[in-house]
C-alpha positions in Angstrom: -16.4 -25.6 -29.3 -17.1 -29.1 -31.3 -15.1 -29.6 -34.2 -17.6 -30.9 -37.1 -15.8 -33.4 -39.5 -16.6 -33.0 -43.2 -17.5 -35.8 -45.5 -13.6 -35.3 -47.6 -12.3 -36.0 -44.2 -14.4 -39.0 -43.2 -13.2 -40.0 -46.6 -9.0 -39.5 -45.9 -10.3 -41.2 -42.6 -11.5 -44.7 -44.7 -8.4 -44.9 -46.7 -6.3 -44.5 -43.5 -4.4 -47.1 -43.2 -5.0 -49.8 -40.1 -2.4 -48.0 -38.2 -4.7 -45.1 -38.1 -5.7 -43.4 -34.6 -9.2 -45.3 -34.4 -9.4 -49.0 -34.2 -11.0 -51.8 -32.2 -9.5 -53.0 -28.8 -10.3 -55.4 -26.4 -12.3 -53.6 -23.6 -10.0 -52.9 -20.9 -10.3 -54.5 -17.4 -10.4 -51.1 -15.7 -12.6 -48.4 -15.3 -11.9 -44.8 -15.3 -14.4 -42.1 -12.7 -13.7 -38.4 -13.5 -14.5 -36.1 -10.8 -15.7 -32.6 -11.0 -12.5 -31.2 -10.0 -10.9 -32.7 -12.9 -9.1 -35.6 -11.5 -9.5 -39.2 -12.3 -9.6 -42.3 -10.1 -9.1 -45.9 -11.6 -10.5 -49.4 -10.6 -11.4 -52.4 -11.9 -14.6 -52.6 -13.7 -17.3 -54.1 -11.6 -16.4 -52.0 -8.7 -19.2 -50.5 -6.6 -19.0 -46.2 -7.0 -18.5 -46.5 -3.7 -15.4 -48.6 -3.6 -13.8 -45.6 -6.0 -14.6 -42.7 -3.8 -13.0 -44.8 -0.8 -10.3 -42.6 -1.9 -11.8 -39.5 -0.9 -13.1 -40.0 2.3 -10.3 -38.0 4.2 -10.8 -34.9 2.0 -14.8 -34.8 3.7 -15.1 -33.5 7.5 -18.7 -35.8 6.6 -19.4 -39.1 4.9 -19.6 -39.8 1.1 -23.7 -41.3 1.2 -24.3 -41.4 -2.6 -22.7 -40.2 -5.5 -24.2 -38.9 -9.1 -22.8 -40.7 -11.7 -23.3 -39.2 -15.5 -26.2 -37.2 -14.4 -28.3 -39.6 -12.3 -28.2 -40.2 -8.7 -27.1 -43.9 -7.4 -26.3 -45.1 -4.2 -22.2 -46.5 -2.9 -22.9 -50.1 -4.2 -24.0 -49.1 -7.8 -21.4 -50.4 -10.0 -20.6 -48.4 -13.2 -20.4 -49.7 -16.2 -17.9 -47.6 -18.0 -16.0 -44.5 -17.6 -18.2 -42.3 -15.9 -18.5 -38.6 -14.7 -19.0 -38.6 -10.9 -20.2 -36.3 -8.1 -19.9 -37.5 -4.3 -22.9 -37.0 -2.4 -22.1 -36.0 1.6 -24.8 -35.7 4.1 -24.1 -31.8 3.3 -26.1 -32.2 0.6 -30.1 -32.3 0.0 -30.1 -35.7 -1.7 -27.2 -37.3 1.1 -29.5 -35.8 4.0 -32.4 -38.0 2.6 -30.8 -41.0 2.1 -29.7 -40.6 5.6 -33.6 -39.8 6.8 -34.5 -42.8 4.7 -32.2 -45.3 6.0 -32.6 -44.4 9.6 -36.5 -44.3 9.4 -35.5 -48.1 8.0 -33.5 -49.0 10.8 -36.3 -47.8 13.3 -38.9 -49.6 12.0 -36.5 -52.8 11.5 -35.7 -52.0 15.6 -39.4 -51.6 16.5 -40.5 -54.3 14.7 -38.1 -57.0 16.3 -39.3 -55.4 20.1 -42.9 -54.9 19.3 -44.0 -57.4 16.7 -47.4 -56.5 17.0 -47.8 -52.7 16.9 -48.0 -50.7 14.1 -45.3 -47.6 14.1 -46.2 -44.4 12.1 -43.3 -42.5 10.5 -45.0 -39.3 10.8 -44.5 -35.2 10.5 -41.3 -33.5 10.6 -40.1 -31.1 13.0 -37.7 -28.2 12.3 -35.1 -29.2 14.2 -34.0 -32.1 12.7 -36.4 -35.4 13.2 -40.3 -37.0 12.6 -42.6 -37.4 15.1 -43.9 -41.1 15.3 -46.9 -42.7 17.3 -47.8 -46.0 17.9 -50.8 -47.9 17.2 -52.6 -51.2 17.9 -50.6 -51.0 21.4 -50.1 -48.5 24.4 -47.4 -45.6 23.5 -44.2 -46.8 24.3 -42.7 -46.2 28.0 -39.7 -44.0 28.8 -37.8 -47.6 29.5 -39.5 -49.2 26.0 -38.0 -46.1 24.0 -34.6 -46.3 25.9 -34.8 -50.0 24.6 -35.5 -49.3 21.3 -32.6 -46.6 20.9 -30.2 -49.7 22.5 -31.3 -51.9 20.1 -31.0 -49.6 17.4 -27.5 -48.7 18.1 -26.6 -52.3 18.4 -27.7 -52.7 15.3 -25.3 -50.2 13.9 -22.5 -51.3 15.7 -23.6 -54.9 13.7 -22.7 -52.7 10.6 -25.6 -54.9 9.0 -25.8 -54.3 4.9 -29.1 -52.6 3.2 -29.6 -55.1 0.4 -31.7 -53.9 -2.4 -34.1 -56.4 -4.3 -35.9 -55.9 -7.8 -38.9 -57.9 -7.6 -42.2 -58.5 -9.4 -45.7 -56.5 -8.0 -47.2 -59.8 -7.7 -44.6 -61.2 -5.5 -44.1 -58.1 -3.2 -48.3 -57.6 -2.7 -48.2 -61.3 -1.7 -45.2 -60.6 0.8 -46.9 -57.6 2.2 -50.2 -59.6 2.5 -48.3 -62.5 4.4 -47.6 -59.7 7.2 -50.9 -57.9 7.6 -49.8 -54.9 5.4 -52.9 -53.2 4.4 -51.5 -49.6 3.9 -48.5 -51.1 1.6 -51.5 -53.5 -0.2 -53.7 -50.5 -1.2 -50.6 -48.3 -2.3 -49.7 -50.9 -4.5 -52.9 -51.2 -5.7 -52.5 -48.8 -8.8 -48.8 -49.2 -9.4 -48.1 -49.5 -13.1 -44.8 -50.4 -12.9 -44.4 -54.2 -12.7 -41.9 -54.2 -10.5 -40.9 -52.8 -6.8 -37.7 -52.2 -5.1 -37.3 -53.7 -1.5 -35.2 -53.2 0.7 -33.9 -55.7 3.4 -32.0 -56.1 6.5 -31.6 -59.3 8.6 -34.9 -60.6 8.1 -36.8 -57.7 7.6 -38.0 -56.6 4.5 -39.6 -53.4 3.3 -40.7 -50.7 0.6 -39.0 -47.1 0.9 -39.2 -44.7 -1.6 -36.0 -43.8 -2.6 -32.0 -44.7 -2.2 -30.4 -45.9 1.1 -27.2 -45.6 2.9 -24.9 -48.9 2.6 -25.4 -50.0 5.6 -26.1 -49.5 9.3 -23.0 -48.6 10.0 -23.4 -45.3 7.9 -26.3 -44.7 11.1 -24.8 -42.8 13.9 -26.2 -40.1 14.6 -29.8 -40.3 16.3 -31.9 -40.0 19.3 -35.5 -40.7 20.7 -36.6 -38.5 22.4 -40.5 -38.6 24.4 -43.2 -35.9 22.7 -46.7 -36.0 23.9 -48.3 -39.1 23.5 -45.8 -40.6 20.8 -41.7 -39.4 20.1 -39.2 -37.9 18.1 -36.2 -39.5 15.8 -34.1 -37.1 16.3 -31.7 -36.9 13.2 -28.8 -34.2 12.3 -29.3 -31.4 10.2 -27.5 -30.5 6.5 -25.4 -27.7 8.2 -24.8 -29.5 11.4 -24.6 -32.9 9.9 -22.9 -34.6 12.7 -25.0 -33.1 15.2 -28.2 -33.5 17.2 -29.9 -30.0 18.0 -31.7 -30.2 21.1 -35.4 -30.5 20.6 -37.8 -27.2 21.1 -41.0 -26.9 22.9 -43.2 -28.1 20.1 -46.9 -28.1 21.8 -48.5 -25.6 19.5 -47.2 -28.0 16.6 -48.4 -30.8 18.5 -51.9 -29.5 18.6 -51.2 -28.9 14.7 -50.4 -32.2 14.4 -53.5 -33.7 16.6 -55.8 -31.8 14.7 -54.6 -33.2 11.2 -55.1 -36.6 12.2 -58.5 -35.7 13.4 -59.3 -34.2 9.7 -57.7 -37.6 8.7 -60.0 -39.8 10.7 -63.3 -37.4 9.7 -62.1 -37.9 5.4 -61.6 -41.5 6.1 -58.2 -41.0 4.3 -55.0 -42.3 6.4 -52.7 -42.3 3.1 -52.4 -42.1 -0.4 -53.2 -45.6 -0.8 -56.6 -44.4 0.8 -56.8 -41.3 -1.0 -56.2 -43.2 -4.7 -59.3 -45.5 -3.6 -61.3 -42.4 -3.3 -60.6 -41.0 -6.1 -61.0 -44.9 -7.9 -64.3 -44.7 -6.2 -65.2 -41.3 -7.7 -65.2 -39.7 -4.1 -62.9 -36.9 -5.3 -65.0 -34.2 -5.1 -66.2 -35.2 -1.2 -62.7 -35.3 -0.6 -61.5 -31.9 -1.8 -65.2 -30.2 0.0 -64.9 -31.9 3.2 -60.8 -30.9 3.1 -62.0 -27.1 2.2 -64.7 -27.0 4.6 -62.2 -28.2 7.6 -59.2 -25.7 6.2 -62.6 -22.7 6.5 -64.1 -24.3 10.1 -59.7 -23.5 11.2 -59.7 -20.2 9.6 -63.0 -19.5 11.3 -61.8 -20.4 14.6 -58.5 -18.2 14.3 -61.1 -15.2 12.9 -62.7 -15.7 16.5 -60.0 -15.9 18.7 -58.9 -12.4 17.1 -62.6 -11.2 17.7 -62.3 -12.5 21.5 -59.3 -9.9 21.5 -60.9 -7.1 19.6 -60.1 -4.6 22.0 -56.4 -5.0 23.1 -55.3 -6.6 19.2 -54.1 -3.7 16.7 -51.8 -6.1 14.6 -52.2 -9.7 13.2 -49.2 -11.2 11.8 -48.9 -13.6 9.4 -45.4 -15.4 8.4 -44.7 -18.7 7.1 -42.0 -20.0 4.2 -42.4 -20.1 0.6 -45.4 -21.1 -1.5 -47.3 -21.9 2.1 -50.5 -19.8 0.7 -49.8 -16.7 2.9 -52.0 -14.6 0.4 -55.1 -16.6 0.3 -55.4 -17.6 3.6 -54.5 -13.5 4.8 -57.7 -12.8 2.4 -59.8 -15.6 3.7 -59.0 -14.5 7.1 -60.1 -10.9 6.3 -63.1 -12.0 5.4 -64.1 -14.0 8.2 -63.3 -11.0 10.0 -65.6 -8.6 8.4 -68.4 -11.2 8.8 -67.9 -10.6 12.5 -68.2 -7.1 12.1 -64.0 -6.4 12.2 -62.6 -4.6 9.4 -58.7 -5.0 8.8 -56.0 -2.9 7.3 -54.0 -4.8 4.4 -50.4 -3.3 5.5 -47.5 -5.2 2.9 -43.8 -5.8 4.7 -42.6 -4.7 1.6 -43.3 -1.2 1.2 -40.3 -1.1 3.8 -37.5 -2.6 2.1 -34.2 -0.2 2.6 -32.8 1.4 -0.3 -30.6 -0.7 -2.4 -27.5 0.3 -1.6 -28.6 -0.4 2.1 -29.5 -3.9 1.3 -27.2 -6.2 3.1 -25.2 -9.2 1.2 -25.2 -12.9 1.8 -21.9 -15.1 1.8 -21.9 -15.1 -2.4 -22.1 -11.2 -2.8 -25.8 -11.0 -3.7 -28.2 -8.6 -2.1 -29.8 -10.8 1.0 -33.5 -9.7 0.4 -34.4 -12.7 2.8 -33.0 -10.6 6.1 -35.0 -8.3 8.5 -31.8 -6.2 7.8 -33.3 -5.5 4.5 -36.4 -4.0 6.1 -36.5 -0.6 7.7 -37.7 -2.2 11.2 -37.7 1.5 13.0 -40.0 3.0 10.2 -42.2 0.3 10.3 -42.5 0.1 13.9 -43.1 4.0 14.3 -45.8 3.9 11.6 -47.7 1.0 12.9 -47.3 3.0 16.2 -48.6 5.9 15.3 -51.3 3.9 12.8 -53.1 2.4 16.5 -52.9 5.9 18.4 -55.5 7.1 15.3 -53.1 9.3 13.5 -52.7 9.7 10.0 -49.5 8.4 8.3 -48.0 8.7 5.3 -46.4 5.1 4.2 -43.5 4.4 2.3 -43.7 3.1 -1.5 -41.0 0.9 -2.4 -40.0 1.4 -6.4 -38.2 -2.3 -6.8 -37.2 -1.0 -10.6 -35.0 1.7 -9.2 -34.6 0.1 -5.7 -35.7 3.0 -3.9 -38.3 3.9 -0.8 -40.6 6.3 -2.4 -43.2 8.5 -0.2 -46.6 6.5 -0.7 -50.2 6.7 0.4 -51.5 8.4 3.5 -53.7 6.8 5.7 -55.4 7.0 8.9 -57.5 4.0 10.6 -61.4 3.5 11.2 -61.7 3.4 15.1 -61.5 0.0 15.8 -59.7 -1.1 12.4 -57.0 -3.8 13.3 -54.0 -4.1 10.6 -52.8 -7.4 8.6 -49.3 -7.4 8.5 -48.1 -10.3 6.0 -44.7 -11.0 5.2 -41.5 -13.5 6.3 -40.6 -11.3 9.2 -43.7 -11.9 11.2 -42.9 -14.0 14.2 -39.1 -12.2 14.7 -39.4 -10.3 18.4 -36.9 -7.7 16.2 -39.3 -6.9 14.0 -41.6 -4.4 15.8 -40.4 -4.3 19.1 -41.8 -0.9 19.9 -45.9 -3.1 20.0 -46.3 -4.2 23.3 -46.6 -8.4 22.5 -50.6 -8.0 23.9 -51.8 -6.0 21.1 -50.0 -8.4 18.3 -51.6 -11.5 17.2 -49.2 -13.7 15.2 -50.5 -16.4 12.6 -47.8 -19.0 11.6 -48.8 -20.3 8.5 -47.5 -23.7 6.7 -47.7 -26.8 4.8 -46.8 -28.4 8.2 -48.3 -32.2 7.2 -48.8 -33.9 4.2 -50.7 -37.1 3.4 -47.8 -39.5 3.7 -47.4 -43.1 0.9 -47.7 -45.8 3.9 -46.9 -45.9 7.4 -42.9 -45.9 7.1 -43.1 -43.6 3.7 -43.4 -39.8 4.4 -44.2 -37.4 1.6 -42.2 -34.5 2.5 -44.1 -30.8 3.1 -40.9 -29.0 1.6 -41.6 -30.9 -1.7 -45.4 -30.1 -1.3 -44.2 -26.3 -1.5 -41.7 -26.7 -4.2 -44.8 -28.6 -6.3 -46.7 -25.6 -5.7 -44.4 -23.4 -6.6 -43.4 -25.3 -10.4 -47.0 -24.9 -11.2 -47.5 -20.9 -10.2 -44.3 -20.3 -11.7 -45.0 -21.6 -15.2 -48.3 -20.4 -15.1 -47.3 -16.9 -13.6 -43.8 -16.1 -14.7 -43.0 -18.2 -17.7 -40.4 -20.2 -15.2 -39.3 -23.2 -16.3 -39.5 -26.0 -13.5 -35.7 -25.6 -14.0 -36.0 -22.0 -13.1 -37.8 -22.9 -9.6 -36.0 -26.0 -9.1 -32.3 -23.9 -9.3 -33.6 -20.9 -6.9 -35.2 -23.4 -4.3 -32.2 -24.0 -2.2 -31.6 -20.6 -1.6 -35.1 -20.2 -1.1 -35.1 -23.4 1.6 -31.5 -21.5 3.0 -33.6 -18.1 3.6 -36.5 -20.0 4.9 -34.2 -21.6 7.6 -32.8 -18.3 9.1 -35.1 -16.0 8.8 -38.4 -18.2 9.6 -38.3 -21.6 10.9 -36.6 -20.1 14.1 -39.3 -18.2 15.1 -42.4 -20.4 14.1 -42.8 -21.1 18.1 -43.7 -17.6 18.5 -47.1 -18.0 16.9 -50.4 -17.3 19.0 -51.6 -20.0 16.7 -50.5 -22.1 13.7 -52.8 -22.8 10.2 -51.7 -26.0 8.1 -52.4 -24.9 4.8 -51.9 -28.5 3.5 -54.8 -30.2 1.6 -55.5 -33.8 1.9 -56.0 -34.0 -2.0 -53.0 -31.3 -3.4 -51.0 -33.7 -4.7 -53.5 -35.9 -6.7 -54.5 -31.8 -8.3 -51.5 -30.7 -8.9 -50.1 -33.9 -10.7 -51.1 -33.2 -14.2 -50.1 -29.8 -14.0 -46.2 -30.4 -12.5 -45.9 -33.8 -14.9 -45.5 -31.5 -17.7 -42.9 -28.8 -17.0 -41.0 -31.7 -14.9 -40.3 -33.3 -17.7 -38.6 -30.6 -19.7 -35.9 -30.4 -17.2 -33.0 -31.1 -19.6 -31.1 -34.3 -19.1 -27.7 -33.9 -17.7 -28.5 -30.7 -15.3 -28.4 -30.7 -11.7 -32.2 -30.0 -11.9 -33.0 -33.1 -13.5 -32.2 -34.5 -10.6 -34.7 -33.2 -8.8 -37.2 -33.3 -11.5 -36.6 -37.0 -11.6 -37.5 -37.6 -7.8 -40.2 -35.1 -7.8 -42.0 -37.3 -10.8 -41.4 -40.7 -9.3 -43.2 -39.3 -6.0 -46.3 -38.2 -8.2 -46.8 -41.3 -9.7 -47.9 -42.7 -6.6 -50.8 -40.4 -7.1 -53.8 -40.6 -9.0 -55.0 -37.7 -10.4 -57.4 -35.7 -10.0 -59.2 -32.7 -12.0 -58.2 -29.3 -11.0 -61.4 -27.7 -12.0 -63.5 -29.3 -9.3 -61.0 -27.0 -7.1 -63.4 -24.5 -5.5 -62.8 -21.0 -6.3 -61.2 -19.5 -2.9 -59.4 -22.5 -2.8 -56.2 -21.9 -1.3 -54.8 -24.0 -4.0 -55.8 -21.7 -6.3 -53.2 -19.2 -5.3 -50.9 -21.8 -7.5 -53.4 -23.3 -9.8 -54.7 -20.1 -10.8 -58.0 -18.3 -10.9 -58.9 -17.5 -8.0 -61.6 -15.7 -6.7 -59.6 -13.6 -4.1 -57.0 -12.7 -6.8 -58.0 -9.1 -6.9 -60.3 -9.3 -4.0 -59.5 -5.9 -1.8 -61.4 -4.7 1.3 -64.0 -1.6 0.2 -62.1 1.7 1.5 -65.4 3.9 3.1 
């Protein structure tokens, strides 16, 4: 508790002699860094936070990429000022893993530029296993032997150990540098930057923007591969729990296609970035932008609505799955729609009416009920009701009371012949889930932010942040949640998300991106807000702090010309489909 001095004691204090415990020194030549576990390292003032943590390299099975030093994150070669609280960021961590992805992304384009001075290389979508897919433009996609010569030259490169230096300059001066080498993208992102300044990064002779903190050096860089997909490849990088490890890449064509058809939608809006995107809405072309987007996400839903109609007679249950804040709802409501207009009338069926009692609910690694595993869901029920729902007969389903944590007898139903059921929830793609439905009468619906609209050609926006964004603004709007609420929950969120979906995403019949081109620019003056109440000092504000900085790349735009059965609107708020249900006759 803090011990409030009176004004009789500040008095006693001022008629303390000089002896007293308080008087001026001569500031000392050392600094001290307290860590979290309570210890304290000491080093002359000037050193890099890096230099300090030397000292705790051989307590990490991983390397030390970044530290957070009194509350704010910093790269190894910031030099603190004073005696500072410190945190060591490993590549364990959310923030480490990104300045690894960032720095590696630099020392790819620094590679590919050197080989292939006049292509253009596009730091593109992620894929779950650890890496971004890239393509190649103003030349022919790179040949098995011109990728195995990149990856060389990239790995020489690290053995160089070459330093990241980081550069403060003026706007003016980095617009005219970008402009010297043909730049456009980085020209028109720069366009409507307030700040005065930019942050570049360089190495050797190459010089660039990235949004965000780096590693040291190249040195820092071991762990990648390139590896061929399609007509472009992966950069293979490690993942946080396997951080020293490359997984091996999975059969990605259905995300390909996902990814093919984006850049088409790209190439019909006209928008290849946010750069283009803030011209639009500069140009007051905001409201083509968000139609035309709508109209292509309603041309995909369409097209999934008819490939369920083309299997009308052997499909009894669609599945839809996909992580957090992906719009399962909307689009599962959408989708019903487009399936009465072709004469097909669904069953709403919710995953959780089958949660297991409470005291059946397994526990994760903490002690806390694991609501995120298909052990938490009574698989054999489920699969014996949605057996007996497609022979005709009539069932009675299970009510799940989530005050007392107990299944509850709920309604009875029986199917219209030819009625299909929409089975929503996380569990969708897992083979375990209902393994007594032969696969022929399933039809399963992945559905995810899978691309985003990304700064410049090196500078992805990140789908997982997309989601979180989406999730700050329902939150507040739905639950009272602070953005420090959703920020603190989010990893074990993204932890839930990794075993019990991303695994089985390949599974899917077909896959829906449910990003929009323009969801950002909407959804910036509604996150701006509640980000910055995150208190200083917290681990959120962190976050909150990076999640800001990436908006103000945007410029905004109004919510309201968001059209009704939006998909957005699941997060933005009224929405037409809200309490849209299908007419029981």
């Amino acid at each position: 508790m803090s011990k409030y001095i009176t004004r009789s004691e500040l008095d006693e204090l001022r008629k303390a002699p000089e002896s007293s415990r308080f008087h001026f020194v001569e500031p000392r030549e050392t600094i001290e860094v307290h860590l979290p576990d309570g210890r304290a390292l000491s080093g002359p003032r000037g050193a890099t936070v890096g230099e300090f943590l030397v000292a705790l390299e051989s307590e990490y099975d991983v390397p030390i990429v970044g530290a957070i030093i009194n509350g704010s994150l910093r790269e190894l070669t910031f030099p603190p000022e004073f005696d500072s609280l410190v945190r060591p960021i490993t590549m364990r961590d959310a923030d480490g893993m990104r300045f690894y992805r960032r720095s590696l992304t630099f020392l790819l384009e620094s590679a590919f530029h050197h080989l292939y001075p006049r292509a253009i290389l596009a730091i593109d979508h992620s894929v779950a296993s650890g890496g971004y897919f890239c393509q190649v433009f103003n030349s022919p996609s790179l040949s098995k032997r011109e990728l195995a010569a990149l990856e060389n030259h990239m790995r020489a490169l690290v053995a160089e150990d070459l330093p990241f230096i980081r550069e403060r300059v003026p706007l003016d001066e980095a617009v005219a540098y970008f402009r010297a080498k043909g730049y456009q993208d980085k020209i028109r992102l720069l366009n409507h930057r307030k700040k005065e300044y930019l942050i570049l990064y360089s190495m050797g002779d190459h010089r660039d923007y990235h949004h965000g903190y780096m590693v040291p050096s190249t040195g820092y860089l071991e762990w990648f591969k390139l590896t061929p997909l399609g007509d472009g490849f992966v950069t293979q990088f490690p993942r946080r729990h396997l951080p020293t490890e490359i997984l091996p890449l999975p059969d990605y064509r259905t995300l390909l296609n996902t990814f093919r058809q984006y850049g088409d939608w790209l190439q019909r809006l006209g928008i290849d970035n946010v750069g283009t995107l803030n011209q639009a809405i500069d140009e007051t072309r905001g409201r083509e932008v968000i139609l035309v987007s709508e109209a292509l996400h309603e041309g995909r839903i369409s097209e999934i609505a008819s490939q369920i109609a083309d299997r009308v007679n052997d499909v009894r249950v669609v599945l839809i799955a996909g992580p957090s804040s992906s719009g399962k709802t909307t689009f599962s409501k959408r989708l019903t729609i487009q399936l009465l207009a072709r004469g097909i009338s669904p069953y709403p069926l919710e995953m959780d009416k089958y949660f297991v009692d409470r005291e059946l609910t397994p526990t994760d690694e903490t002690g806390q009920y694991d609501f995120e595993t298909i052990k938490a869901v009574n698989t054999e029920q489920l699969g014996r009701d949605l057996q007996r729902l497609v022979e005709g007969e009539r069932v009675q389903l299970p009510h799940f009371d989530f005050i007392s944590g107990r299944s509850l007898p709920g309604d009875t139903v029986q199917l219209l012949p030819g009625q299909i059921i929409i089975l929503e929830g996380i569990h969708g793609l897992n083979p375990e889930l209902i393994p007594s439905i032969s696969p022929e009468q399933t039809f399963r619906i992945y559905v995810s932010a899978l691309t985003q609209l990304n700064l410049d050609w090196h500078n992805r926006v990140s789908t997982t942040d997309t989601r979180l964004i989406r999730r700050i603004v329902r939150d507040a709007r739905e639950r009272n949640y602070s953005a420090q609420d959703t920020i603190a929950r989010w990893e074990s969120v993204r932890r839930g998300e990794k075993r019990y979906i991303f695994p089985y995403q390949d599974n899917a019949d077909v896959m829906f991106n449910s990003a929009l081109v323009y969801e950002l620019a909407a959804l910036k003056s509604l996150a701006e807000p509640v980000l910055r109440q995150v208190p200083s000092g917290t681990p959120e504000h962190v976050e909150a702090k990076r999640l800001l900085a990436l908006l103000e790349w945007f410029l905004p735009l109004d919510a309201d010309m968001i059209p009704d059965n939006s998909l957005l609107r699941e997060f933005v708020g009224t929405s037409i489909l809200k309490d849209f249900k299908i007419w029981e006759r």
